[in-house]
N, C-alpha and C positions, 0 to 999 in steps of 0.2 A: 770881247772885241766884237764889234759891228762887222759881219765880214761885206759888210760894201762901203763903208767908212773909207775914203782915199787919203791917206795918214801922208805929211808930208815930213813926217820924223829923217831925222839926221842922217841915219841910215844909208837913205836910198843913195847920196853921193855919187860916187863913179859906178855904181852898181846900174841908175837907168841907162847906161849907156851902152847897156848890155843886151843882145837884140840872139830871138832866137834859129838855129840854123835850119835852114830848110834846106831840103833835098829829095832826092828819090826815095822810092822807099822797094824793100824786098821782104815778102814775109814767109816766114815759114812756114814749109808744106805741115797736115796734120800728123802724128807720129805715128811707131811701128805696126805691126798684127792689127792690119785694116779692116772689115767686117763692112764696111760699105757705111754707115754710120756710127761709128763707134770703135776710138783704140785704146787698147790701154797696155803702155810699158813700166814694167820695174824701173824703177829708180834707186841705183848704188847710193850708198851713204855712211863715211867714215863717222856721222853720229856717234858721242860714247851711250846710249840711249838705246840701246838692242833690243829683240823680240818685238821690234813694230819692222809692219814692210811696207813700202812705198810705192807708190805709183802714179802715174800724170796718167790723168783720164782724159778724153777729148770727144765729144756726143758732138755730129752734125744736129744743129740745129739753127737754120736759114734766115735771116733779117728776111722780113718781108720786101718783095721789090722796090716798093714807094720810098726805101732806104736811099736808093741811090746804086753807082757801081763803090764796089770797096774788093779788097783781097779773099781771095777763095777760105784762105784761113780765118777770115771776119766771121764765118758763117760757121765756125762752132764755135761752142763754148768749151771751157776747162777748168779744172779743178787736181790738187796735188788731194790725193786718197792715202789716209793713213791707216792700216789694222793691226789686230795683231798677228805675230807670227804663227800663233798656235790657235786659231781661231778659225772662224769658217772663211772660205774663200767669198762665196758669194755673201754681199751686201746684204740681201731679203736676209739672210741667215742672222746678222748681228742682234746684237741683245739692245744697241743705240745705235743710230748713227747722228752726230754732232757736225749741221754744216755752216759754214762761216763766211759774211760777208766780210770783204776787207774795208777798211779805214779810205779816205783821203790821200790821194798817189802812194797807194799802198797794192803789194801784189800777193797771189796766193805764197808763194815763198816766204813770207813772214813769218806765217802760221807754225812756220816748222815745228821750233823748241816746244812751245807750249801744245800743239796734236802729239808728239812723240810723248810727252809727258804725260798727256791725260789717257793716254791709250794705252799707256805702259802701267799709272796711276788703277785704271778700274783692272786691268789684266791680274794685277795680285791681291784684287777683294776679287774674284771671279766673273766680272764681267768682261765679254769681249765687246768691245766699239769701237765703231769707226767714225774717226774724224775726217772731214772733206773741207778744206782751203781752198775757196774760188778762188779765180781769177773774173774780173771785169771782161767783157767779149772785147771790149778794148784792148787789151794788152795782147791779142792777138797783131798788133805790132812791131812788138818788139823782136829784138835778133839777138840773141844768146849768143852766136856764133865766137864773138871774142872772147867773150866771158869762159865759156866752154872747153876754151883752150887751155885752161889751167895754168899760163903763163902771162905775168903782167905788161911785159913788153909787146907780146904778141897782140893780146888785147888793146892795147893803147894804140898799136900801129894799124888796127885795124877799123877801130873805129873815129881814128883822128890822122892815119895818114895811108888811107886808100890799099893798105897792102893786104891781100891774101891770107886766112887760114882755111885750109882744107880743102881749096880752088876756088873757095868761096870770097867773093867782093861786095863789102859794105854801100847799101844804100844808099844812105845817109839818114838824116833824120828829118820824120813827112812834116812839110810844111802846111798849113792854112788851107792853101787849095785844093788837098790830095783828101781831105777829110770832112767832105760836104756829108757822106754817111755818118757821120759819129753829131751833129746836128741832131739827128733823130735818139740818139740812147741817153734818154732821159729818166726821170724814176718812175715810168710803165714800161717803157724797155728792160729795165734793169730787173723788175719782180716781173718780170713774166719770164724774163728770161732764165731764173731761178726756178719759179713754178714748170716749165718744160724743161729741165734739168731734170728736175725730181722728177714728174712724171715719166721722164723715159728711162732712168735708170731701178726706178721703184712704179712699176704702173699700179697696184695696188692701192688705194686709195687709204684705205682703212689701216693699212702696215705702215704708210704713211703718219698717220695720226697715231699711231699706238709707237712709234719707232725713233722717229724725227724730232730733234730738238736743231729750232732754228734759232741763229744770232750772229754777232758780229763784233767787230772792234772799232771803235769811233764812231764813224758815219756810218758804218754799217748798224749798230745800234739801228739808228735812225730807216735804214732802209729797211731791217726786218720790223719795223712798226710800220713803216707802208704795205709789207709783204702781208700783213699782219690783218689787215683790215682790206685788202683786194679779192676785187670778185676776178676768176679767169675767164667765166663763162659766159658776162653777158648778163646776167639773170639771175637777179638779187635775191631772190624768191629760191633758188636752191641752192645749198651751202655746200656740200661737196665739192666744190673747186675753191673756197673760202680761203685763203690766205692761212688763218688762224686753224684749218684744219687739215691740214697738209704738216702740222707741229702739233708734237705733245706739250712742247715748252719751250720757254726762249732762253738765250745767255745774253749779257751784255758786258764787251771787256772794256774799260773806262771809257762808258759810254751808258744811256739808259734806250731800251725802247721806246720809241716815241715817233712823230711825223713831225717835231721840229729841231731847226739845229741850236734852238738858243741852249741848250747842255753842251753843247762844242764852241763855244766862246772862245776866240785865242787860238783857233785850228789851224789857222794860216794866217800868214803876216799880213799886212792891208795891201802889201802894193804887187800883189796876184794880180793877174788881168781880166778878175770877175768884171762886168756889166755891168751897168745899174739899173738894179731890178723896178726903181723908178720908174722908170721907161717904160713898165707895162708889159703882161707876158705876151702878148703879140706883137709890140716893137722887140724885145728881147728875141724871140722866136725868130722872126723877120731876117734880125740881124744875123745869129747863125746859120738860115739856111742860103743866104746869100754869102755866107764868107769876112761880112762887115766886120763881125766879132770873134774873136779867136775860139773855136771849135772845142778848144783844149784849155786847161787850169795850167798857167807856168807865173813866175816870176824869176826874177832878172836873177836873183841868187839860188844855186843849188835845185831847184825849185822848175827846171827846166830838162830836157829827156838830153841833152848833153852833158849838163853836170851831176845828172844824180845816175849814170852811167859809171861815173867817178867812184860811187861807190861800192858797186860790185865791182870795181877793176881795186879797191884799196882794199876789200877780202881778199881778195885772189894774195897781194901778198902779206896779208895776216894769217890766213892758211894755210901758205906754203913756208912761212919761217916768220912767226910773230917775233923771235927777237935779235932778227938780223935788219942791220943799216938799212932804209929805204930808199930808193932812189926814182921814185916814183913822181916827187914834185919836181926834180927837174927833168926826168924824162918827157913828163907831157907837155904837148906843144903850147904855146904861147897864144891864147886868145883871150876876146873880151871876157866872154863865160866865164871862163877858167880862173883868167887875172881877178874877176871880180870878187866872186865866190871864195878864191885865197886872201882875199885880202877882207873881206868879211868876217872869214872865219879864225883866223890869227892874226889879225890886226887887232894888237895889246889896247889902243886907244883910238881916236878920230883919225890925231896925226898921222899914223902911223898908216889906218884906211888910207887918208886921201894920197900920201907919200909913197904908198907903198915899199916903204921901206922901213925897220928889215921885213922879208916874205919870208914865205915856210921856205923858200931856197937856201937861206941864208942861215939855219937849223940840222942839227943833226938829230934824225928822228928813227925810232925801228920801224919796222913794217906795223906793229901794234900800236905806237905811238899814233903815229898816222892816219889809223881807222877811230883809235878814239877819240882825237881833235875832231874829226868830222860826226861823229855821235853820241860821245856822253855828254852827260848834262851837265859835266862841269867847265864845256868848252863850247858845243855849238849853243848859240841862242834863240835856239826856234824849240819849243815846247815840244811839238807834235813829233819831233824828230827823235828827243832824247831817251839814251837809254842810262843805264846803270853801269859800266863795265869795268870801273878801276880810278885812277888817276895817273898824272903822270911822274916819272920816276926820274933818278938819275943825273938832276940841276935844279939850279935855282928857278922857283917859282913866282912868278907876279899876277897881281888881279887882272885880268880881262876886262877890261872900262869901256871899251864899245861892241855893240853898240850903248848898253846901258852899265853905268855903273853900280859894284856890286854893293849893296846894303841900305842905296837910296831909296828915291820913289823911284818903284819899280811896276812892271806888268807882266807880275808871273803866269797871266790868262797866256801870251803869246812868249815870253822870254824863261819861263820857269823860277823856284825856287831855288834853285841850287848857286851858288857863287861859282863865276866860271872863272876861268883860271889859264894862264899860257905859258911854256918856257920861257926864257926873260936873257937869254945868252946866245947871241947869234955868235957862227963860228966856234963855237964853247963845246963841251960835253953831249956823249951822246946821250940822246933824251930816251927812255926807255919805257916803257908801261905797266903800271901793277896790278896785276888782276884784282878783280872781285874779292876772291877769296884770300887773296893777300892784305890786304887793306887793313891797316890793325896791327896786322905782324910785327914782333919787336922790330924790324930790322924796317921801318916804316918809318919815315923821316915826320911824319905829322904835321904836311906844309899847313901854314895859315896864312889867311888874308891879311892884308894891309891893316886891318882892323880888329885882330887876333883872332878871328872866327876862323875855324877849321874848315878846310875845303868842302870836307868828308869824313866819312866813319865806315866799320866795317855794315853796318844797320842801313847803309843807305847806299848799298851796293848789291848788286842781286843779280847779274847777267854775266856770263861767260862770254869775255872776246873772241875767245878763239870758236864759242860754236854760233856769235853771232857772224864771225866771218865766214864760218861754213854755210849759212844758211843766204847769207850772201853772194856766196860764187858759188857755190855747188847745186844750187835747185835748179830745176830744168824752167820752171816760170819763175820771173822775177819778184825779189823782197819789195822791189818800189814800183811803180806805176809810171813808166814815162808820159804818158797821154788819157790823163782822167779828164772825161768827158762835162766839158762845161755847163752843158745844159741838167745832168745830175743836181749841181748847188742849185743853180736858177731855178729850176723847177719845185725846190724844198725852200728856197727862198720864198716862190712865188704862192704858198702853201694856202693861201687864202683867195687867190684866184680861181674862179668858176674851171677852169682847166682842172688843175693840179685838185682842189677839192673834190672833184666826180672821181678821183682815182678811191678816196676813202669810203667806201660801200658800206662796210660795216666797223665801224669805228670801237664797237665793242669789242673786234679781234683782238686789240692790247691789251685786253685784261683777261680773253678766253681760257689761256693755258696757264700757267707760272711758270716765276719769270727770275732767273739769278744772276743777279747784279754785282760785279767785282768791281770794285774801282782801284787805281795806282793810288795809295796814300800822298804821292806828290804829282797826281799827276793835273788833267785840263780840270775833271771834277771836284779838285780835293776840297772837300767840305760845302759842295753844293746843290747835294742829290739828297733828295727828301728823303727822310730817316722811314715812312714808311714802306720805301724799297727795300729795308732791311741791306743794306749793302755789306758784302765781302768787302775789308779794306784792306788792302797788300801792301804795308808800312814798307818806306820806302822807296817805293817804285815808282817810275816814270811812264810816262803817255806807252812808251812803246815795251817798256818791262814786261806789259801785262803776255805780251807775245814770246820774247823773248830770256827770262828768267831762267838762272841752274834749277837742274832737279831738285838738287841741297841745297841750302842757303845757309848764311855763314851763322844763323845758329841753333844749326844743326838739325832745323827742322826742314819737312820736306815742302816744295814750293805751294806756295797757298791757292795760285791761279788754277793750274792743273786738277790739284788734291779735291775744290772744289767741283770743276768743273765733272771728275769721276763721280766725286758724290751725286751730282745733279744727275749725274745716266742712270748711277743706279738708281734711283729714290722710284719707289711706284707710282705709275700713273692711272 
């Protein structure tokens, strides 16, 4: 997909009418055991994944003034640090350390499954490593607080009807005008703000290069090739600040290193509120720092820092009782967002979009039911978003015919391969969810499509519900990204302008170190990454499996993302 292609598909329907909320905003102060620049707290975790320990890292490190005014909290960065348990405490000590940009409205919370893995992964061949999940300095936004509560009503009342947890009172969510600083975090903000990361938590230069392997998941692929090829200091002529020397090697999780997005085709659906980069990086530019153009990447479905809020509040109750009744779609209150996005998502066909009728209200669903409509891949229709986690149980099944019908001419760049599928009995039985690892199991009704083609197989299921909903509600930084800074695509868009081109110094950085490349066998790359990358292919899996994948897999070997990625610590550099 053309991500500035303005697609006037079927789709969009009652969905443009969907307009995003503005409000105040209140961000969170930095966390506990302060040092003046730099905290770092334990983070608890009912993980079944033990001997890794956790911690939210937080390094002041200042946006330059010409930013603008932004929140106190703006001015560090963060990262969820994973080690092992029996291993050195300090960082310089590790035998690797693995750090990771995130994906496209993607948050360091994602990282979870797949760092506990790979760190658990080298722990029993003898290496210890640590993996580090950014956060964007952007998500220094967001407010946890409801989330944090570990209750779904409380969460909901909080961030949709002004009430109270812990004397604390929701902002709201920043509007357009509040975020004239996030104009400026573009992709030289974004790798330097990496490069002073590493710098202050590893000032050694050399430990850097002999220690460090850099990479990422989707987009981020794409940022550590920028990382990859930037000079920090000015001065081309000495390489010790070099992007590419600051890593021993790169990772890329279905995604390749590079400085363009055309490997992310189908990354976002067309009617995102990108710019048209048409218009020239200085009209572009012009445009965000006046406000003109939206500051931030949303679209009218899901795709907005209201409804993908929705789904850390739809963990919260798939980890506190996956297969208890949910009452969660009629608990939340009634708006455009909300309406739209439901009726996107389990709307069987067009009619049933534009009619809104029957709605997931009118369903009896578990708490797991409920998290998997909104993320496997055999119910939502957005690529980038899907995972693996089961199907659904418990009733009769029907095809899912919009937006696109399953077995036609299709665009699995943006809709995926998978045939998506929806309860079909409003008022009826309760609808239940079958894990991953169940999928298969005698006692497996074997739904098929309309057209005898089976949903699913045990081979093409690979993620644990219940630990994608821990990673979910339980991280201290967000799995999703409310407010991914617009000028990041524009500026990778714009990669051929005299601007964005003076960022690539040394363009050889992309090939300096070596470089291992996993792709999701179903996922945005499947089958279109040059066979000289030698790619990892992870049969199977989806855009977002590569992140989130069981230890074991149902057969019976251990997960291929991880098992790799240990391999790559150890190997000699």
């Amino acid at each position: 997909m053309d991500m500035n292609h303005r697609s006037r598909g079927k789709w969009r329907g009652a969905a443009l009418a969907v307009l995003l909320t503005a409000g105040t905003l209140t961000a969170a102060a930095p966390g506990a055991r302060a040092d003046g620049a730099r905290t770092e707290t334990p983070v608890a975790s009912t993980s079944p994944v033990t001997g890794v320990t956790e911690s939210v890292v937080r390094v002041k490190v200042p946006l330059p003034e010409s930013a603008g005014p932004r929140p106190a909290a703006c001015d560090w960065l963060s990262y969820l640090r994973y080690r092992s348990a029996d291993g050195p405490s300090a960082s310089a000590d590790a035998d690797r350390i693995l750090i990771a940009q995130p994906g496209i409205l993607e948050g360091a919370g994602a990282f979870d499954s797949v760092a506990r893995n790979t760190v658990t992964r080298a722990a029993g061949q003898g290496a210890h490593i640590e993996f580090w999940a950014l956060d964007r300095r952007s998500n220094c936004l967001e407010d946890r607080t409801g989330i944090a509560s570990g209750d779904q009503h409380s969460a909901v009342d909080y961030y949709y009807r002004g009430k109270q947890v812990d004397g604390r009172t929701f902002g709201g969510y920043a509007g357009n005008g509040r975020l004239g600083w996030m104009a400026k975090l573009g992709i030289e903000q974004t790798v330097r703000d990496q490069y002073d990361l590493l710098a202050a938590e590893l000032p050694d230069q050399a430990q850097r290069k002999r220690k460090v392997l850099c990479g990422g998941h989707s987009l981020g692929g794409v940022i550590t090739g920028y990382f990859a090829a930037a000079d920090f200091d000015g001065d081309r002529a000495t390489t010790a600040d070099a992007g590419y020397n600051q890593c021993a090697g790169y990772f890329a999780l279905d995604t390749t290193v590079s400085t363009s997005l055309a490997d992310l085709s189908g990354n976002l659906p067309d009617d995102t509120n990108l710019p048209d980069i048409g218009l020239g990086y200085g009209v572009v530019q012009a445009g965000l720092d006046s406000g003109l153009l939206s500051r931030t990447l949303s679209a009218p479905v899901l795709l907005n820092p209201e409804t993908m809020t929705l789904l850390g509040i739809a963990g919260l109750g798939a980890l506190k009782d996956l297969e208890g009744e949910a009452d969660l779609p009629r608990y939340l209150p009634s708006n455009l967002n909300i309406e739209a996005t439901n009726r996107f998502l389990f709307a069987k066909d067009t009619a049933t979009f534009l009619s809104g009728s029957p709605s997931v209200k009118d369903f009896r669903l578990t708490n797991g039911a409920v998290l998997g409509a909104l993320l496997d891949d055999n119910s939502v229709p957005l690529a980038f978003l899907q995972t693996s986690i089961g199907f659904f149980d418990g009733g009769p099944i029907a095809d899912k015919s919009f937006p696109v019908a399953n077995g036609g001419a299709r665009q699995p760049g943006l809709y995926g391969t998978a045939y998506k599928a929806i309860p079909d009995r409003p008022q009826g039985p309760l609808y239940t969810w079958r894990t991953y690892d169940r999928v298969g199991d005698p006692d497996d009704p074997g739904y098929r499509s309309a057209d005898g083609t089976p949903f699913t197989g045990a081979g093409e299921e690979v993620t644990d519900v219940r630990q994608l909903a821990r990673s979910l509600a339980e991280q201290p930084l967000d799995f999703t990204e409310q407010y991914f800074p617009t000028k990041l695509v524009t500026d990778i868009q714009l990669g051929t302008s005299p601007q964005v081109k003076k960022l690539v110094v040394h363009p050889g950085g992309l090939t300096a170190n070596p470089v291992l490349t996993v792709l999701a066998g179903e996922g945005l790359l499947a089958g279109r990454v040059p066979p000289e990358l030698h790619p990892v292919v992870a049969d199977g899996y989806q855009h977002i499996d590569v992140l989130t994948a069981a230890p074991t897999q149902n057969n019976g070997r251990p997960e291929i993302v991880s098992t790799s990625l240990a391999g790559f610590a150890r190997s000699p550099r």
